[in-house]
PAKE-328773 format. One record per residue: x, y, z of N, C-alpha, C in turn; residue in three letters. Coordinates in steps of 0.1 Angstrom, whole numbers, plus 2048, in hexadecimal, padded with zeros to 3 digits. Each point is the difference from the previous one (the first is absolute). Example, Ala and Ser with C-alpha at 12.3 -4.5 7.8 and 13.67 -1.06 7.14 Angstrom:
PAKE-328773
SITE  nc1  nc2  nc3  cac1  cac2  cac3  cc1  cc2  cc3  code
SITE  884  7C7  84E   7F7   80C   800  809  80C  800   ALA
SITE  7FC  80B  7F9   809   80B   800  7F8  80B  808   SER
end
This chain:
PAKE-328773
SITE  nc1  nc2  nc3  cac1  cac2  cac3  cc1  cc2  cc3  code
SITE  808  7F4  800   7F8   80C   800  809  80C  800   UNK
SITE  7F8  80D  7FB   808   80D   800  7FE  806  80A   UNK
SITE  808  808  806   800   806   80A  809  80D  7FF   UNK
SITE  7F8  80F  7FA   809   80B   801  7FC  806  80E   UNK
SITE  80D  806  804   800   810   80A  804  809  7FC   UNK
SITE  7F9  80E  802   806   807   7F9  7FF  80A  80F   UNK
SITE  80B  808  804   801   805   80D  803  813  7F9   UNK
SITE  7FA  808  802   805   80F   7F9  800  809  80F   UNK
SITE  80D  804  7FB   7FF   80A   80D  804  80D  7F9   UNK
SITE  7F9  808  80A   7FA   812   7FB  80A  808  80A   UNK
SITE  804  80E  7FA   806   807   80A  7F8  80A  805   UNK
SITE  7F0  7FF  7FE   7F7   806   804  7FD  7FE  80C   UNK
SITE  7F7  803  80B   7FF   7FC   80E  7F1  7FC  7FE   UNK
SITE  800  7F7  806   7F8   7F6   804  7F6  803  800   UNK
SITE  7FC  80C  806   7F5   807   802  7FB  805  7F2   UNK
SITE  804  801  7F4   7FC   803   7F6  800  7F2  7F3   UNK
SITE  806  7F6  806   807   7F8   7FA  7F7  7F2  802   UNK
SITE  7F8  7FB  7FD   7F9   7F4   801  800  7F1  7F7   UNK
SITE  802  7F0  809   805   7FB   7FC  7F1  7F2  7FD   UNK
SITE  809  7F7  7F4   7F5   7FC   7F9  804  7F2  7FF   UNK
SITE  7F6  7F6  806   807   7F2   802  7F3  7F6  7F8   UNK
SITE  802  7F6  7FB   7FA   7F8   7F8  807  7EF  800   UNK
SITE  7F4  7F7  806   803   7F7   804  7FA  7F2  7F5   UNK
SITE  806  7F5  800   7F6   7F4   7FC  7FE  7F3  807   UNK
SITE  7F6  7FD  7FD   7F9   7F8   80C  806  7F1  7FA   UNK
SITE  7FE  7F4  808   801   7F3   7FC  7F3  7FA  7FC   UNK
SITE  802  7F4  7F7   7F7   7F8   7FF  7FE  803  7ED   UNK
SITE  7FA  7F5  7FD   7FC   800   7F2  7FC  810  7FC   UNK
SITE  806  803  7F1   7FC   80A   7F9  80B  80C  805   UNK
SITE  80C  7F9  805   809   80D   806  802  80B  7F4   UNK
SITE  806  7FA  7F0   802   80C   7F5  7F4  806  7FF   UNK
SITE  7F5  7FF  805   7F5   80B   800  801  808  80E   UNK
SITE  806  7FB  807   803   808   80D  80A  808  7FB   UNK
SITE  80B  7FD  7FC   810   807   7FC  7F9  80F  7F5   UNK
SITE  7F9  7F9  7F6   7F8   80B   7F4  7FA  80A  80D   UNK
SITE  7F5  7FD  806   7F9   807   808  80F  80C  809   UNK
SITE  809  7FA  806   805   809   809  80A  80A  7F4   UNK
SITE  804  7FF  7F6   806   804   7F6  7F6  808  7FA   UNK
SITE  7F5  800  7FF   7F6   809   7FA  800  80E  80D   UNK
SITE  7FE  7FC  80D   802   806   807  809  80A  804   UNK
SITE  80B  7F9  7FE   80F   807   805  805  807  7F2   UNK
SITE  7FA  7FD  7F2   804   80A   7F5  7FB  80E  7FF   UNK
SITE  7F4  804  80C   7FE   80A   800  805  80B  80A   UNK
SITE  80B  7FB  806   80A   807   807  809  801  7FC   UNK
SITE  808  809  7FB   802   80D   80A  7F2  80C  7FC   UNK
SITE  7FD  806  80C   7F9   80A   7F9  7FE  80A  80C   UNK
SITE  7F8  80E  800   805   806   805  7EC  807  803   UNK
SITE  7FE  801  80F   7F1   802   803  803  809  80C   UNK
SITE  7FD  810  7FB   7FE   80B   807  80F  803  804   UNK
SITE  805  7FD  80F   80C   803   800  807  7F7  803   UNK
SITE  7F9  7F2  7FA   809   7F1   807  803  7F7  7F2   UNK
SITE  80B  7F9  7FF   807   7FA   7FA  7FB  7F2  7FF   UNK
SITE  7FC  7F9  7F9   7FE   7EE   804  809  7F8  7F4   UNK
SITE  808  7FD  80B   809   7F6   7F5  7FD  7F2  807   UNK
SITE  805  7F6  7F5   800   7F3   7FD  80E  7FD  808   UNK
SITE  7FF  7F8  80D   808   800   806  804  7F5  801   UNK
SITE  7F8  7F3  808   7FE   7F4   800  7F8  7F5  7F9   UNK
SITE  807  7F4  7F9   7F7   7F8   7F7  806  7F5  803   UNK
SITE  7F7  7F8  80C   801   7F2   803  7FC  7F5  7FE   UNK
SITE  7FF  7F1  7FE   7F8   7F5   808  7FB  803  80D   UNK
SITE  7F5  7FE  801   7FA   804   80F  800  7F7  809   UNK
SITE  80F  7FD  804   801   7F7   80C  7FA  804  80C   UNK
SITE  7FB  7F8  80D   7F9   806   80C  808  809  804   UNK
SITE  80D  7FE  808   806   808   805  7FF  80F  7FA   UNK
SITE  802  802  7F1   7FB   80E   7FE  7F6  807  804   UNK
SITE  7F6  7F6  806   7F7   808   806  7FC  7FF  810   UNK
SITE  805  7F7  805   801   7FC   80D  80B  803  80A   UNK
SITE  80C  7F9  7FF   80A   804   808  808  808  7FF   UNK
SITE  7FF  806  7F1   80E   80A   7FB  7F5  80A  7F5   UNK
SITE  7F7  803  808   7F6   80C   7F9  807  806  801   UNK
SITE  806  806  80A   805   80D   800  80A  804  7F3   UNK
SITE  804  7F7  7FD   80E   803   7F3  7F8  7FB  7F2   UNK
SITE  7F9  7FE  801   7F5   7FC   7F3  7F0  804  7FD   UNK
SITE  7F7  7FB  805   7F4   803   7FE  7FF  80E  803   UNK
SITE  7FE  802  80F   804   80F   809  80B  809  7FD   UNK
SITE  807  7FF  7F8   80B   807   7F9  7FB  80D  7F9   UNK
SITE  7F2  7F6  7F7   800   807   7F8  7F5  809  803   UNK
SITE  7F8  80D  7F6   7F6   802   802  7F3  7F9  7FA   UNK
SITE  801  7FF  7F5   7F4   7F9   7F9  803  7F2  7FD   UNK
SITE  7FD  7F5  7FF   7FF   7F5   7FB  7FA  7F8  7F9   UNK
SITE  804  7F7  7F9   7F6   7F5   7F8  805  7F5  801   UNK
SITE  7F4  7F1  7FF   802   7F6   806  7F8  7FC  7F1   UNK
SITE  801  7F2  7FA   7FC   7F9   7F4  801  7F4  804   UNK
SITE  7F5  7F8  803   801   7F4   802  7F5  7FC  80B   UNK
SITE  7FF  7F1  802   7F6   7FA   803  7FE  807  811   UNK
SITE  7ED  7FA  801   800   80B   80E  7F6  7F1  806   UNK
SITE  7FA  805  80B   7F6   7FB   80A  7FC  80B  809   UNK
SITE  7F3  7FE  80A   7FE   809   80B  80B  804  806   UNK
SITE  803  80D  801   809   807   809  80D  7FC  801   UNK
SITE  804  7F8  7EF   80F   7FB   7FF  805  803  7F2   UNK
SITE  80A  7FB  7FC   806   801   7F2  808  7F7  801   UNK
SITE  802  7FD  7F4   807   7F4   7FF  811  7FE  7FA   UNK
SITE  809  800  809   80F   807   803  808  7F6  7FD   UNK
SITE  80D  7FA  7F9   808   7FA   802  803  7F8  80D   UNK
SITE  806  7F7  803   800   7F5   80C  7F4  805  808   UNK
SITE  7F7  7FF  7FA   7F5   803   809  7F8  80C  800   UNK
SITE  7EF  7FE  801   7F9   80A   802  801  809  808   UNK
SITE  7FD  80C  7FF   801   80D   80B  7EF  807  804   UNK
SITE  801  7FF  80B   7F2   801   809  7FF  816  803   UNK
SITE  7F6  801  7FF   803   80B   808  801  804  80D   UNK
SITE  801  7F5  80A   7FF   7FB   80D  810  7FC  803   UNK
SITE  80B  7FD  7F0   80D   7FE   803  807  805  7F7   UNK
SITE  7FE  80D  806   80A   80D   7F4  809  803  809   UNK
SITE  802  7FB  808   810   800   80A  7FA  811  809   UNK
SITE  809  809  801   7FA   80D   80B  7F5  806  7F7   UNK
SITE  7FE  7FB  7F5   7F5   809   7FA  805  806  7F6   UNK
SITE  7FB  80D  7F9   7FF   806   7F2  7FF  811  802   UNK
SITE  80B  806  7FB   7F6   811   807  806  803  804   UNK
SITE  80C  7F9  80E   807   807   80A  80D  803  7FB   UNK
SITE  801  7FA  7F1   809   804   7F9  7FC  810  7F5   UNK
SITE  801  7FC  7F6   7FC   80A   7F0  7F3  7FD  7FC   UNK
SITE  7FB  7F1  802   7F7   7FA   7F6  7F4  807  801   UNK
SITE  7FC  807  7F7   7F2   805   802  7F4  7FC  7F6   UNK
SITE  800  7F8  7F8   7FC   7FE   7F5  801  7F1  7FA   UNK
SITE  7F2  7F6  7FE   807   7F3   7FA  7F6  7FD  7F9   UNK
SITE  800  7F5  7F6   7F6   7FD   7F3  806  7F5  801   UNK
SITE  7F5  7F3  804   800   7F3   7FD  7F8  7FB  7F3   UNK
SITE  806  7FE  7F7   7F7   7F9   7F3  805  7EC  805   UNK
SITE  7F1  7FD  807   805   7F6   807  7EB  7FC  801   UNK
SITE  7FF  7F8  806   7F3   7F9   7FF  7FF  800  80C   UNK
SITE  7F3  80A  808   7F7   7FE   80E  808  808  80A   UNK
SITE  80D  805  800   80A   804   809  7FD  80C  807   UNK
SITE  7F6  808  7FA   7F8   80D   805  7F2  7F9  805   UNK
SITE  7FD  7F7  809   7F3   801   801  7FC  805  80A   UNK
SITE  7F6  807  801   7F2   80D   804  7F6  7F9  80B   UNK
SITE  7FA  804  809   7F4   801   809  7FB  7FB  7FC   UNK
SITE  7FB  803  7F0   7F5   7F8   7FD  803  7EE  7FE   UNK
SITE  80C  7FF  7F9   800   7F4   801  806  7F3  80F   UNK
SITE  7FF  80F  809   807   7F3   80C  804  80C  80A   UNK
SITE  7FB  803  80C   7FD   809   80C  810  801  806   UNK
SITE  808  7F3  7FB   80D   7FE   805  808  80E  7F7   UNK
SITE  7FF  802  7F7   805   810   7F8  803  80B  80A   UNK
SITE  7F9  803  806   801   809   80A  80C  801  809   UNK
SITE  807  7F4  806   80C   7FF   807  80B  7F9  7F8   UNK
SITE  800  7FB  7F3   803   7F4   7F9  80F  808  7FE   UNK
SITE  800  810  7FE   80D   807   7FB  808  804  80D   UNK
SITE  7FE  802  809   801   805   80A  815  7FA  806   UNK
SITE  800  7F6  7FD   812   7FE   802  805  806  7F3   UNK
SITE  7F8  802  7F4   807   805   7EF  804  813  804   UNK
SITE  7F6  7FF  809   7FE   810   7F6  807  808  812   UNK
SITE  80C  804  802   807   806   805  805  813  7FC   UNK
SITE  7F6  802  7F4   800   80E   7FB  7FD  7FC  7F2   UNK
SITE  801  7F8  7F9   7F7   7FD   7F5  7F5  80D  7FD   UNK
SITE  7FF  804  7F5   7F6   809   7FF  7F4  7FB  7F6   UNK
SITE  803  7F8  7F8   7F2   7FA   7F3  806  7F5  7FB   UNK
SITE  7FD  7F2  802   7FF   7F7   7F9  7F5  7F7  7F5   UNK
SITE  807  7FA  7F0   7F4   805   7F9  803  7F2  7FB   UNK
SITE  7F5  7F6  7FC   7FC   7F5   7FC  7F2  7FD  7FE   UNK
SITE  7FE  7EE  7FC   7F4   7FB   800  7FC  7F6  80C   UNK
SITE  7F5  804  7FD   7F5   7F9   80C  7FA  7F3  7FB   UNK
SITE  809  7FF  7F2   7F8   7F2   7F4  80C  7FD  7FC   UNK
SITE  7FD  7F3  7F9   807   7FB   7F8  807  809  7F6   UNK
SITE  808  801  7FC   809   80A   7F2  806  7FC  7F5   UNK
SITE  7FE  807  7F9   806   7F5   7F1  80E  7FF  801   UNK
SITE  803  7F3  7FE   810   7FA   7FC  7FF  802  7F1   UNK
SITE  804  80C  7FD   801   802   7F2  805  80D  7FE   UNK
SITE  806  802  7F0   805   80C   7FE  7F7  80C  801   UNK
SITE  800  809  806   7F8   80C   803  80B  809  800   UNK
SITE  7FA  80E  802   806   80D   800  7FC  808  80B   UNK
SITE  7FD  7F9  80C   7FC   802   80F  80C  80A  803   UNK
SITE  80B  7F8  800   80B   808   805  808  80E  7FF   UNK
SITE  7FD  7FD  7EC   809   80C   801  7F0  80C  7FC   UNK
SITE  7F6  7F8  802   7EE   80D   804  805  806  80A   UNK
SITE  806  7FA  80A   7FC   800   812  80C  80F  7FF   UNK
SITE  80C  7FB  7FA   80D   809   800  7FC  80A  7FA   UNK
SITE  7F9  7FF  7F4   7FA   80C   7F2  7FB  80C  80E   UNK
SITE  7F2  7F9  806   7F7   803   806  803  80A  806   UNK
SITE  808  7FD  80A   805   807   80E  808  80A  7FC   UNK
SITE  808  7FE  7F6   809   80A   7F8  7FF  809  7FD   UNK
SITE  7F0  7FE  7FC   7F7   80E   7F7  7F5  804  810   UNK
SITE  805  7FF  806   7FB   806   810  7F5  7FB  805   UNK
SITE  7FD  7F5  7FE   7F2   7FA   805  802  7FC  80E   UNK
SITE  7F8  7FE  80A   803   7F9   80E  809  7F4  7FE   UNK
SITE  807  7F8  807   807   7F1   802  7F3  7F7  7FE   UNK
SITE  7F4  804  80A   7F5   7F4   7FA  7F4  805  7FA   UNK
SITE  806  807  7FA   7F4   803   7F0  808  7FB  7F6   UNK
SITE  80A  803  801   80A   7FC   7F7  7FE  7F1  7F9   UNK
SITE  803  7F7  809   7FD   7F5   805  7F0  7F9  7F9   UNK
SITE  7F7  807  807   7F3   7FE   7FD  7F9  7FE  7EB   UNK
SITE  807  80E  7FF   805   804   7F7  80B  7F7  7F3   UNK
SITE  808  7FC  804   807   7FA   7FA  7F8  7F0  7FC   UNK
SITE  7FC  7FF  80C   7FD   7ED   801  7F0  801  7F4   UNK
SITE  7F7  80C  801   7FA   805   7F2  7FD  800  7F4   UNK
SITE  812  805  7FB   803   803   7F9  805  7F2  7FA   UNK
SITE  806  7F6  808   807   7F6   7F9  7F5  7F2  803   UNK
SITE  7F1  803  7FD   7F4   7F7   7FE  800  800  7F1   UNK
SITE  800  7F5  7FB   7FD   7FE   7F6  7F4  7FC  7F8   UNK
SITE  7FB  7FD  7F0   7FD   7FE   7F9  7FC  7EE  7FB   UNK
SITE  7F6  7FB  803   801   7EE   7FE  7F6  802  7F4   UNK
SITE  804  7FE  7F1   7F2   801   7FB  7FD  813  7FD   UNK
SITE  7F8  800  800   7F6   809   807  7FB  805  808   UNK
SITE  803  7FA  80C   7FD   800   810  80C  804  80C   UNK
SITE  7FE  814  803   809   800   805  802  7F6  80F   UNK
SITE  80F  7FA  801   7FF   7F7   80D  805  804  80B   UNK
SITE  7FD  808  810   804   80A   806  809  7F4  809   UNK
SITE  7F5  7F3  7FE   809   7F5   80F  808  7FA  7FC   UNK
SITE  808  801  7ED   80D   7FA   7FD  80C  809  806   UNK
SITE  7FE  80B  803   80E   808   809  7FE  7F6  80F   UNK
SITE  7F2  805  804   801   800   80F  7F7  80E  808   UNK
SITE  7FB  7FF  809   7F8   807   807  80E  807  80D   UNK
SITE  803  80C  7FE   808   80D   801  7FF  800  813   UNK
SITE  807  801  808   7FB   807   80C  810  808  807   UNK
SITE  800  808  805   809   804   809  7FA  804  80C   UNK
SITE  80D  7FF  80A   7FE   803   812  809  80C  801   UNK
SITE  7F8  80B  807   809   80D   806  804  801  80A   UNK
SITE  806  807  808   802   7FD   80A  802  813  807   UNK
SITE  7F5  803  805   7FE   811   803  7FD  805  80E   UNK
SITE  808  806  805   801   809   80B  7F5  80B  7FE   UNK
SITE  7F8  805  7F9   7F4   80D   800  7FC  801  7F4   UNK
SITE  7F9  7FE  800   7F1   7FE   7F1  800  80C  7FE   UNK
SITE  801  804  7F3   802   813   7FC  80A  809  802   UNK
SITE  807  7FA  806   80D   80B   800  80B  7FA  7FA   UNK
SITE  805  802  7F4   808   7FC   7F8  809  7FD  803   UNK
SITE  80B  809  807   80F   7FA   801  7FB  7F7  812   UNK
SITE  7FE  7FD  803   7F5   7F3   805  7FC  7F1  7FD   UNK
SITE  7FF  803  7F8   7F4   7F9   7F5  803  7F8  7F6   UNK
SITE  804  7F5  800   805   7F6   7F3  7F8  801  7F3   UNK
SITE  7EF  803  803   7FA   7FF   7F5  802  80D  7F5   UNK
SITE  809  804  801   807   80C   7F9  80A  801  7FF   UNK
SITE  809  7F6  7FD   810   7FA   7FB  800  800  7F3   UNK
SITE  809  809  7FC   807   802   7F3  80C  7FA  802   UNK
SITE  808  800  7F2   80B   7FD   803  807  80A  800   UNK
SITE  7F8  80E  7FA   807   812   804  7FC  804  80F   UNK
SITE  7F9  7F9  805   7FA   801   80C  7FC  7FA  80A   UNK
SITE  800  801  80D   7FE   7F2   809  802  803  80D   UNK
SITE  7F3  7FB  805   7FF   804   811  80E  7F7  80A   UNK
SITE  7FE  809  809   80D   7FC   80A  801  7EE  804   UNK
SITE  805  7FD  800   801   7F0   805  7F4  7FA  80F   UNK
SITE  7F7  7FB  7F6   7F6   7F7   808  807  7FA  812   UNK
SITE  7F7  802  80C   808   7F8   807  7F8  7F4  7FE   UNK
SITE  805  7F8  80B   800   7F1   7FE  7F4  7FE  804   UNK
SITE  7FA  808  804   7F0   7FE   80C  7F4  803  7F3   UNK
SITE  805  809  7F6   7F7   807   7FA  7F6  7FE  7FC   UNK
SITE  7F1  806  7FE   7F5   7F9   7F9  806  7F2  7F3   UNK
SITE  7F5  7F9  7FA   802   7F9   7F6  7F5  802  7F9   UNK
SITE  803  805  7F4   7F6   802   7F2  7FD  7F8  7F9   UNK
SITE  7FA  7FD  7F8   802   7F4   7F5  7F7  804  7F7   UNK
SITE  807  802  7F0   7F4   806   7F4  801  7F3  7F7   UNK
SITE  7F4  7FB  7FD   803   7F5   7F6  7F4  7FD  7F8   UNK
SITE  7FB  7FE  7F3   7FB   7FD   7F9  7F8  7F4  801   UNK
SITE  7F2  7FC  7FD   7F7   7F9   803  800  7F8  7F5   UNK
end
């Protein structure tokens, strides 16, 4: 299998400078995983308001990237993407699946503000299961919007990823973007547009005060973006029926 990194370093400060990680999942259909994060990561470098997003990291998504050595990988970065197979409240990782219950200290307390699982059920909602409500609660350490499906999702070539990148680029929220993107890449069977061959769209926010923006995750740009969520904070969830 192939396996690039590509590591860029800026002599900009950090604070202006934002970094861009892109991961692939195990299990059957990985070159659709590899296509998916490559679709993703070719829309970086780019440049939104007064922040920079480059294409930083491009991995196999071993657990440890996301469990015991987040901090130097997943949490490294600001935004993220994940390609590959999912379940309830997991994804599906090299030597083993990753739970959101075993992301090692969590997600947030680093950079990471930002993630897009194109993965099957990994965002599931209230409505499908009351357990949603605390299900993030070890993940999300300052996490500000995480954006998936609450369904099944096509293992197929789509344009989810570099929509999701387009999206947010051209200033839409992180989960409109998202919402938006997963839309956009429904196709045509026949005659009959098919909305449940992508997958049914959901993201979880995670917000400190409803209406006040730099607050407020449900008003993340990638030119703009409320102060880092604490770990206590409300939990939102916008998702398509």
């Amino acid at each position: 299998m192939f396996m690039a990194t590509l590591v860029l370093v800026s002599v900009a400060s950090y604070a202006a400078t934002h970094y861009v990680g892109s991961y692939v999942g195990d299990g059957g259909g990985t070159d659709i995983f590899i296509r998916d994060c490559n679709k993703f990561r070719g829309q970086f470098t780019a440049t939104c308001g007064p922040h920079s997003y480059y294409n930083d990291q491009y991995y196999y998504g071993y657990n440890y990237l996301f469990s015991s050595s987040n901090d130097s990988y997943v949490d490294y970065e600001d935004l993220a993407f994940f390609s590959g197979h999912g379940s309830p409240f997991s994804f599906y990782t090299f030597s083993g699946s990753t739970a959101m219950s075993s992301t090692g200290d969590g997600w947030g307390d680093g950079w990471l503000k930002w993630i897009g699982f194109f993965t099957c059920n990994t965002i599931t909602v209230p409505a499908d299961t009351p357990s949603a409500w605390t299900a993030y609660d070890n993940t999300r350490k300052g996490v500000h919007v995480m954006c998936g499906f609450r369904t099944t999702s096509a293992l197929a070539d789509t344009n989810l990823p570099n929509y999701w990148a387009a999206n947010m680029k051209a200033g839409y929220y992180v989960w409109y973007a998202w919402l938006k993107a997963v839309n956009e890449s429904a196709g045509y069977y026949g005659s009959v547009y098919n909305h449940s061959w992508i997958g049914t769209a959901a993201t979880v926010l995670f917000v400190d005060q409803y209406g006040t923006p730099s607050r407020d995750a449900y008003y993340d740009r990638l030119s703009g973006y409320c102060q880092k969520p604490a770990p206590n904070s409300y939990v939102d969830f916008i998702y398509q029926y």
